[in-house]
C-alpha positions in Angstrom: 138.9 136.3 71.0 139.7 136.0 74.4 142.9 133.1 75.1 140.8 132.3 78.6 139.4 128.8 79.6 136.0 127.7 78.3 133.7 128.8 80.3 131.9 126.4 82.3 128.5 124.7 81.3 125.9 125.4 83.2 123.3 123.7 84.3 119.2 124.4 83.8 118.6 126.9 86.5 115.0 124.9 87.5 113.2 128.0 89.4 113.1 129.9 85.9 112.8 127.1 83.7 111.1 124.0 85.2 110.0 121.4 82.5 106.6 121.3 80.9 104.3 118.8 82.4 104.0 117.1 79.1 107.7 116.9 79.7 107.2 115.5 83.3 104.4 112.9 82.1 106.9 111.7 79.3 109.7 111.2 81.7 108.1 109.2 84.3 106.4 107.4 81.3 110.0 106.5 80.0 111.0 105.7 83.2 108.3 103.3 84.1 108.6 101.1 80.7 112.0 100.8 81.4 112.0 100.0 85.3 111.9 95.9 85.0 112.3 95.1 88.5 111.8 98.4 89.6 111.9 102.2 88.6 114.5 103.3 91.4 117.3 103.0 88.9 116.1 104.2 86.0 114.6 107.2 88.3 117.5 108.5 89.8 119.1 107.8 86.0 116.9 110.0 84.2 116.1 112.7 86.9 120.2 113.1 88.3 122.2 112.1 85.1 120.3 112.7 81.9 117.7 115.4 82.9 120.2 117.1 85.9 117.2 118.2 87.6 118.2 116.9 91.2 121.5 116.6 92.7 122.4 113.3 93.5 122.3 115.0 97.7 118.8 116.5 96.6 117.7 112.9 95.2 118.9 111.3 98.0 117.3 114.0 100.6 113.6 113.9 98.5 113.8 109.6 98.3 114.4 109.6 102.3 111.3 111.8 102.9 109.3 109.8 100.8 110.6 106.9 102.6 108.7 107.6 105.4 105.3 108.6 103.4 102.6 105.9 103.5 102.4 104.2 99.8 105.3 103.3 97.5 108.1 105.0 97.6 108.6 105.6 94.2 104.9 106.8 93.8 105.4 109.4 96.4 108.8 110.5 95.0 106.7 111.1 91.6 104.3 113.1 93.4 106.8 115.3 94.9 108.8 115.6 92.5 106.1 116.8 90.0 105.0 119.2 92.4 108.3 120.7 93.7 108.6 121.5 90.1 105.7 122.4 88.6 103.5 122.4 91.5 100.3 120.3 92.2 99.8 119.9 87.9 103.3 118.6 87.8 102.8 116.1 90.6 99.6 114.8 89.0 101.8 114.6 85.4 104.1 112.9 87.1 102.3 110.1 88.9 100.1 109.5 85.7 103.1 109.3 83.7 104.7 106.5 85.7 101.5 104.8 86.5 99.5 104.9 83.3 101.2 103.0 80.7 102.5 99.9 83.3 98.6 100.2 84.3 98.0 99.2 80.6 100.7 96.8 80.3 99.9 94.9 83.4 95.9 94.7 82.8 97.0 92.7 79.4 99.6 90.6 80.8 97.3 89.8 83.8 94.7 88.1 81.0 97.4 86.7 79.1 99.0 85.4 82.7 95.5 83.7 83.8 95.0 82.0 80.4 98.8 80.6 80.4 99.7 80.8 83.7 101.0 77.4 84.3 103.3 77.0 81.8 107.2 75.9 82.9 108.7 78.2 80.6 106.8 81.3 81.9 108.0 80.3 85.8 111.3 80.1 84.4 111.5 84.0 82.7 109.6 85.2 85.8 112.5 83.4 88.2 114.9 84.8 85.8 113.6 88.3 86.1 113.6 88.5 90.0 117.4 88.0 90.1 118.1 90.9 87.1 116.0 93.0 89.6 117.6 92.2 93.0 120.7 93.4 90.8 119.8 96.4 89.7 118.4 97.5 92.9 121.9 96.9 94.6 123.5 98.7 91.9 121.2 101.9 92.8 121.5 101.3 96.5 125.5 101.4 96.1 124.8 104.6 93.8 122.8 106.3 96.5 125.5 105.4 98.9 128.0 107.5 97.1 127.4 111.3 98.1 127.4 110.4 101.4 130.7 108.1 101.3 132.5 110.7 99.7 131.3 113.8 101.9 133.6 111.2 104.8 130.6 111.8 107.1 131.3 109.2 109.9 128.2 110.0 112.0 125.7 109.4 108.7 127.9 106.0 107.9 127.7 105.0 111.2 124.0 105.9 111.9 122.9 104.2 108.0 125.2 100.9 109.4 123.4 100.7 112.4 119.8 101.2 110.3 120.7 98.4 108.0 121.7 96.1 110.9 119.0 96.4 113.3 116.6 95.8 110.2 118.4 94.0 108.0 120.4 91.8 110.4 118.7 91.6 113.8 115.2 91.8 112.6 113.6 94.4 114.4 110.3 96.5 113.6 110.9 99.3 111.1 108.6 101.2 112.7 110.6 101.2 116.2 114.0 101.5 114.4 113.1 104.7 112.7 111.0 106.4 115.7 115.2 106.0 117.0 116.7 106.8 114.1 115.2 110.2 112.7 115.1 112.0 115.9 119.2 111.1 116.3 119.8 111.6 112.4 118.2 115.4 113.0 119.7 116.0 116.0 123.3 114.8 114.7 122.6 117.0 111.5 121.6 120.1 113.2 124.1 119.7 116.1 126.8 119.4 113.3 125.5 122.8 111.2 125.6 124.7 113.9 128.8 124.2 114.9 130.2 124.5 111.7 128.1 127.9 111.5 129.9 128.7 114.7 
């Protein structure tokens, strides 16, 4: 009996054992019934905390690509996610996973919503809903924040600052901002590797 440490626990090494794709359908399944308000949280909950297959820098990095996909961006971030993983099967397992069963769920509120639609109490747990949701995004935008807080990157602060205040603040066409904002955030980031290659 060795009088070492405890050796370390490791994490799943994904390129050997990725998870099934009934395992990938069943996740985003889980993760769309739970997202009220959206599935962002409960996304990077399941995928960088309880499964561990992303990074929270790897989460981060895939969400940002899919950012600038045309469609949702969690819909994209199913689809390639499923497929870094498990390739084009897993990105199909994915996306039907998290749109399936709220595809269901909707199609049977929508009847029940048309019928009894214009009841007060309804508009009431509907406005009620909206502000849990607007909180739980924050709380996910603040966890996203995080990795790149703590690596004390000024020029990525500076550059996601600037991002949320010409949008956010000033107003201006998203479109315009990030034909700016990518070409500086990949010259920054490859100016910066090189020099700490050097």
């Amino acid at each position: 009996m060795s009088s070492g440490s405890a050796p370390a626990v490791q994490e799943p090494d994904l390129a050997t054992t990725p998870p099934s794709l009934v395992a990938l359908f069943l996740a985003f399944a889980r993760m769309s019934l739970a997202g009220f308000g959206g599935v962002l949280v409960f996304a990077r909950r399941a995928i960088v905390e309880q499964h561990r297959w992303m990074t929270a820098d790897e989460f981060n990095e895939t969400f940002a690509l899919c950012h600038f996909l045309p469609g949702p961006n969690i819909v994209n971030l199913s689809m390639v996610f499923g497929s870094r993983l498990r390739g084009i099967a897993g990105g199909v397992a994915a996306f039907a996973g998290l749109l399936l069963p709220p595809t269901l769920i909707m199609t049977a509120l929508a009847i029940a919503y048309a019928r009894f639609g214009d009841l007060e109490v309804l508009r009431r747990i509907l406005a009620g809903i909206s502000c849990a949701a607007v909180g739980l995004l924050i709380a996910v935008v603040f966890r996203m924040m995080m990795p790149l807080l703590k690596r004390a990157d000024p020029f990525a602060v500076i550059l996601m600052l600037g991002v949320f205040l010409a949008i956010g603040v000033l107003r201006l066409p998203l479109q315009a901002v990030l034909l700016i904002a990518i070409p500086i955030s990949i010259g920054l980031t490859y100016f910066l590797r090189r020099k700490v290659a050097a």
